[in-house]
N, C-alpha and C positions, 0 to 999 in steps of 0.2 A: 544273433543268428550265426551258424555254423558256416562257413563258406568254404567249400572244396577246392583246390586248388587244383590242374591237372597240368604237367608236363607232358608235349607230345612230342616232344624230339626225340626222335629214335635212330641218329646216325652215330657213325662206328670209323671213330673212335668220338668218345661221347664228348660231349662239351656243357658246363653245368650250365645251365639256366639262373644264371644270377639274377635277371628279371623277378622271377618266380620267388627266390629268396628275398629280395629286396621288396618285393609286394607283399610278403606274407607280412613281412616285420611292421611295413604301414599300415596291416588290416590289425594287426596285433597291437599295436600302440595307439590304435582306434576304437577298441575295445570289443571286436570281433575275434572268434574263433575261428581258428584255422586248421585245415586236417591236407595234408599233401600229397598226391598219386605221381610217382615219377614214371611213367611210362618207359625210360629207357634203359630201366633192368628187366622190364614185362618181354616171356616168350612171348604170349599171348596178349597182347593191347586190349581188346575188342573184355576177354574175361575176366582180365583185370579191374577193367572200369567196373564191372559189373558187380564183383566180388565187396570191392572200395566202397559205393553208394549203397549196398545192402548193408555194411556195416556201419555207416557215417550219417547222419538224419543231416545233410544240407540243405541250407534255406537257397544256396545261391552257387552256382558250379561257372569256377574262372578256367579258361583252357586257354593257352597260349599259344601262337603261331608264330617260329624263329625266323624261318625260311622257308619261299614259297615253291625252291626250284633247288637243282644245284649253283644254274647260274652258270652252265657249263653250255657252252654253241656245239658241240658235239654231242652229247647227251641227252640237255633237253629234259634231264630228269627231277620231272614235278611231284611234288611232296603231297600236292592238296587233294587226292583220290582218299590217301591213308588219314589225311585227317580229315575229311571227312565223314570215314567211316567212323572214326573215334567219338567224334560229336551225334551221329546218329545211335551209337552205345550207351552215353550218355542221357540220351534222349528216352532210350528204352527201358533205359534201371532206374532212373528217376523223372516226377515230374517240377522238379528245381529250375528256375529259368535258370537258361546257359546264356554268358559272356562270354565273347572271344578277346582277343589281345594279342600283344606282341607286336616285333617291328617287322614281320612279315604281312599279318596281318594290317597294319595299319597304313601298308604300301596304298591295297583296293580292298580295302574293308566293303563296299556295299554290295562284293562280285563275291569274295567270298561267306557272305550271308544270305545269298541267294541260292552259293550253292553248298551249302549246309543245312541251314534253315534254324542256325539257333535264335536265341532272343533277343538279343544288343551285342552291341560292339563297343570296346572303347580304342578311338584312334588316337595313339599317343602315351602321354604315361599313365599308367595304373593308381599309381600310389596315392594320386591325387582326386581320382574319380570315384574308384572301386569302394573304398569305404564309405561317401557318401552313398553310390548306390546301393549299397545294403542295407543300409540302414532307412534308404527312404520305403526302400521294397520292402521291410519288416515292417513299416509302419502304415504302408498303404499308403503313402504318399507320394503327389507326380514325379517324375523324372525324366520329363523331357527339356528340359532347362538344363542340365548337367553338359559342362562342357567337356568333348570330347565324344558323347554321345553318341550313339547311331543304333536306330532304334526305328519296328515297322508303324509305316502311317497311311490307313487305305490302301496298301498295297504297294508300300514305296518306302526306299530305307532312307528315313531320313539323315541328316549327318550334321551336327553341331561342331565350331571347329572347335579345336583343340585349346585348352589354356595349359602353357606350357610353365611349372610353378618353381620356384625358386629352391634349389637345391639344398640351402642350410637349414630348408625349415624337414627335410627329411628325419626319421627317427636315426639312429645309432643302427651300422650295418653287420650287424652281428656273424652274420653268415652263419645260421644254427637250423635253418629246415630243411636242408640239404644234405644229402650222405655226402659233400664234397669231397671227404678222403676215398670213398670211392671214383667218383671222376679225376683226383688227383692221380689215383693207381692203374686206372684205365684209361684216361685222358691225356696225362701228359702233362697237366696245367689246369692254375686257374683263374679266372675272370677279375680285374677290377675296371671300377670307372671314376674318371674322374674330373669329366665334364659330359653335357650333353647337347646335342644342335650343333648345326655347321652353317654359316654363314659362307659359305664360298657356294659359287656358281659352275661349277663342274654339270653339262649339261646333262648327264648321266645317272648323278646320284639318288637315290629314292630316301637317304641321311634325313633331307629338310623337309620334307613328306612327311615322315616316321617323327621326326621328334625336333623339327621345326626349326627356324633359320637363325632365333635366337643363342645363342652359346650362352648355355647357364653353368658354373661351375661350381662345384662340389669345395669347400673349408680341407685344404691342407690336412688339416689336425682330424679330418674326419676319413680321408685315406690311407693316412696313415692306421686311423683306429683299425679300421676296416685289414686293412694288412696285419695288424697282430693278431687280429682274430684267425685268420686263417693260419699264420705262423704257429700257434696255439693249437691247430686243429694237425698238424705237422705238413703242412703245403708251404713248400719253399720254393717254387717255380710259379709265376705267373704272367698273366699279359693283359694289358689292357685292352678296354673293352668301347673303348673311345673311338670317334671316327678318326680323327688325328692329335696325336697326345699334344703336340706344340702349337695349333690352334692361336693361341696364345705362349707368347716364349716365356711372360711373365709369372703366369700360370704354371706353368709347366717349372720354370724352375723354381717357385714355391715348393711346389709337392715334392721336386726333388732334396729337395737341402731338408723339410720335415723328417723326409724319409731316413736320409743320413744323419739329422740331429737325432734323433733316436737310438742310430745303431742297427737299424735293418738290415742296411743296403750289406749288412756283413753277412747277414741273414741266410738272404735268398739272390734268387737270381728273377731277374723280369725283361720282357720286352714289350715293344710299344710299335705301334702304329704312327708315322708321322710323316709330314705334309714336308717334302724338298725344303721347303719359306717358310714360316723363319726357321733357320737350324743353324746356331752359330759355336762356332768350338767351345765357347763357354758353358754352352747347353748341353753339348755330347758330356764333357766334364762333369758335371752335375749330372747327369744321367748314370755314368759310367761308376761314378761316387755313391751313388743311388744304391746301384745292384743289375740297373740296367744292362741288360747280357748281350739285346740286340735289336735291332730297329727292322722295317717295311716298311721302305720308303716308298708311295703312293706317287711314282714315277709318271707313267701312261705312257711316257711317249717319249722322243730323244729330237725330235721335229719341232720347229719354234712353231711352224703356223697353226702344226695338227695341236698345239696346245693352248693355242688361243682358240681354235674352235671349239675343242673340248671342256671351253671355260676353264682352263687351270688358271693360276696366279705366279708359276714358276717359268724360265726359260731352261736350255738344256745342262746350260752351264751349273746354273742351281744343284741341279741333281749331282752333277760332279763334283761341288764343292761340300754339298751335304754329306756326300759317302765317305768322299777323303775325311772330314771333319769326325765322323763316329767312328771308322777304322784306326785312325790315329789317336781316337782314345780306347782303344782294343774291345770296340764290341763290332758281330756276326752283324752281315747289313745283308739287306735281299732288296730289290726292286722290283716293283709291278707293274706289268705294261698292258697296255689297254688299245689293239691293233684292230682295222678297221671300219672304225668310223665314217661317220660321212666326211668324203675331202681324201681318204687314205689314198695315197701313192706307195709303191715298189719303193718308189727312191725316201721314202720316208721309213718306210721302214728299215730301210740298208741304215739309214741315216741312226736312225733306232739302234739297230746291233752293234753301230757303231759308239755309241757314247755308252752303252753297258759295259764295252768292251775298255773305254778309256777311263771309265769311273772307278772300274777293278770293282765291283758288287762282290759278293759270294755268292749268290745267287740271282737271276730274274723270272719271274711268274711272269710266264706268255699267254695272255688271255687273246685270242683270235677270233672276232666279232663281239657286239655288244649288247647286252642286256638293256631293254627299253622296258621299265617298268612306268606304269601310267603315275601324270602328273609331276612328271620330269620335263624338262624343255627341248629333251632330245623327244622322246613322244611327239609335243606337241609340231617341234618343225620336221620331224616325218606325218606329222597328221595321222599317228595311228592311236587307235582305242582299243586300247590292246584288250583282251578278256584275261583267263586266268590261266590258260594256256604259257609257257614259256613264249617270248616273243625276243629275236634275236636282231639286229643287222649288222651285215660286211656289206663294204661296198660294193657297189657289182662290177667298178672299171677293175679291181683287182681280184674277184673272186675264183675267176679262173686258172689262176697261176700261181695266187700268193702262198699255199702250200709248199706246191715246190719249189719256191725262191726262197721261204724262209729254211726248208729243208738245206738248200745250198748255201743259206749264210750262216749257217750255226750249225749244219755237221752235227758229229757226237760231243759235241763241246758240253759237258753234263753242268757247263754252269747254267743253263737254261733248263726250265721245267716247264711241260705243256700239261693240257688238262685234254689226256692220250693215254687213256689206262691198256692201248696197246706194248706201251712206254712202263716198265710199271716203274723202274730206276729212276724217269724224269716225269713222271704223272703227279700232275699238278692238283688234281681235284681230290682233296681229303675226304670227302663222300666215301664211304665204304672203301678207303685206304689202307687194304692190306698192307700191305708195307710198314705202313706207318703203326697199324693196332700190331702187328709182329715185335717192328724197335721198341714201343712202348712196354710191350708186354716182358720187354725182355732189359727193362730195366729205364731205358734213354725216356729225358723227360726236356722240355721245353715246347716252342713254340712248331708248330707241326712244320715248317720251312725248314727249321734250323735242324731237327731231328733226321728231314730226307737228306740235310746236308752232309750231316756227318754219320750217319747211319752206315755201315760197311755191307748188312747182310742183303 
């Protein structure tokens, strides 16, 4: 069977769909055919698809969903109208059942298949399902047993949960379906991973939803494989694609010392995602030896209480000794905060600009209210069900003010960035990031934080 693949992310500056690459290569070592539609060079999405399906006889059409929103409390701007349409294009040029995917998708897979109306879903990872389902769909045989499943039953989507499969037995990650040198010229970077699942309680996250609580990790020797290839393809900047790269320290300094036993770290340059806990000088070393250019540390908060209710694992002093620890081995550090919550106080927040202030960051992302995607534990203790709609909260004892007090504690201090495209110097949301597709275009490449940093224009 031919199986179509479609990419619908279409934001600017692009970001490659490694998902998409990583799925082809397991339908390809499955002994499926594969044909790939990247939507994010398409003027025209809707004629595109059209164009693709009249030339490609697919028995099976995968479409992936990244992101459901921006994720921005000032915006509000949802993704899921456009792809919708895309799937109802799809729907009209051929009659291939459609699968959706992706970790947007698998946040509320059975909302958005109600409001699409393709044929199944799979929540969780692809690599592991998708070839089974093709192969049972070419043979006419069931597939409701398939874990991961979600699939209609008398008018109701059923959902099978997810079997989350052991990373080593993945094929070889070639990175070869993708124009990546294009995303590398347009984007700035590119994608690796090198574990999946998150095992922390962060009430907020939609990570253990997506791709489950277990922490599976990826063979050293196979991230690295993965980084020649791209090295090979001439991408010398990248960033992982992990929820937090130090998860595991043990792990983490595995892939790092592969990396530098090879000779990459000479390479290229990367940054990483990672959790305040564990991050010990030893690790920043090993990172920094790596090729490691610069970290995002998954900060939230500078308030000890606001981070126990927010389920973290770190206290504020963490965060200060994590930043000192990678700047002293001379890589770019940024932290991210997460204001609002239920519990937020004024004086926490002060408290907040105050340890950004004493950690010396190079930058911090100010996100001001919080995204409650369903089947998170924040959800469930506000009791909302949420639809597919962006769904936001700030507290309401500080809704009133907290603008203009954060306005008076941080001034033009441009080491903070908000997601305030009236701001465009400090505008946080890379969504249709002029700015950002300007510096890239004009040569600067890394991680889009580090690019607004040193960006002059």
């Amino acid at each position: 069977m031919r199986i179509g693949l479609i990419n619908t992310n279409r934001l600017r500056p692009p970001v490659a769909p490694i998902a998409l690459d990583y799925l082809a290569e397991a339908l390809d070592a499955a002994g499926q055919a594969v044909s790939l539609l990247d939507l994010c060079w398409e003027e025209d999405p809707e004629a595109a698809i059209g164009r693709f399906l009249a030339e490609e006889e697919c028995g099976l059409v995968g479409m992936t969903l990244r992101n459901t929103d921006d994720c921005a409390y000032p915006n509000r701007g949802s993704h899921l109208p456009g792809f919708a349409r895309m799937v109802a294009a799809v729907r009209r040029a051929s009659d291939a059942p459609i699968v959706l995917g992706g970790v947007g998708f698998s946040v509320m897979p059975g909302k958005i298949l109600e409001l699409t109306g393709a044929d199944y879903g799979i929540w969780g990872e692809g690599e592991f399902v998708l070839p089974e389902l093709a192969r049972r769909l070419e043979r006419q045989l069931p597939v409701e047993g398939l874990p991961g499943l979600v699939w209609p039953e008398n008018g109701v989507w059923k959902r099978n949960p997810p079997r989350f499969g052991r990373l080593d037995r993945l094929p070889r990650m070639r990175r070869r379906w993708l124009d990546n040198g294009r995303y590398f010229r347009e984007g700035g970077q590119a994608g690796f991973e090198t574990q999946r699942g998150c095992s922390g309680r962060c009430i907020y996250c939609a990570d253990p939803v997506a791709k489950g609580r277990r922490v599976r990790r990826r063979p050293p020797e196979a991230v690295a494989d993965e980084i020649e290839h791209l090295l090979g393809q001439g991408i010398d900047v990248l960033h992982t694609c992990d929820g937090e790269f130090n998860l595991s320290e043990t792990h983490a300094l595995d892939v790092c010392r592969e990396i530098a036993r090879r000779g990459l770290g000479e390479r290229l340059r990367w940054y990483a995602y990672c959790s305040p806990v564990p991050f010990s000088r030893g690790l920043a070393r090993a990172m920094r030896a790596a090729g490691c250019a610069g970290i995002d540390f998954g900060a939230d908060h500078g308030d000890g209480s606001m981070l126990k209710r927010l389920g973290r694992g770190h206290v504020p002093a963490d965060v200060v000794d994590a930043v000192g620890n990678a700047r002293e081995e001379g890589m770019a550090v940024m932290v991210d905060l997460l204001l609002g919550a239920p519990g937020e106080t004024l004086r926490g927040i002060e408290r907040t600009v105050e340890m950004v202030r004493r950690a010396g960051a190079d930058l911090a992302g100010v996100s001001l209210g919080v995204r409650v995607f369903p089947g998170t534990p924040l959800a469930a203790q506000l009791g909302w069900n949420a639809g597919v709609e962006p769904a936001f909260f700030l507290e309401p004892e500080i809704a009133g003010s907290v603008f203009e007090r954060l306005d008076a504690l941080i001034g033009a201090d441009p080491k903070f960035l908000f997601f305030d495209p009236s701001r465009p110097k400090r505008n946080y949301n890379y969504d249709s990031n002029e700015r950002l597709v300007e510096a890239i275009g004009k040569g600067c490449r890394g991680a889009f934080w580090d690019i607004l940093r040193t960006y002059a224009g």
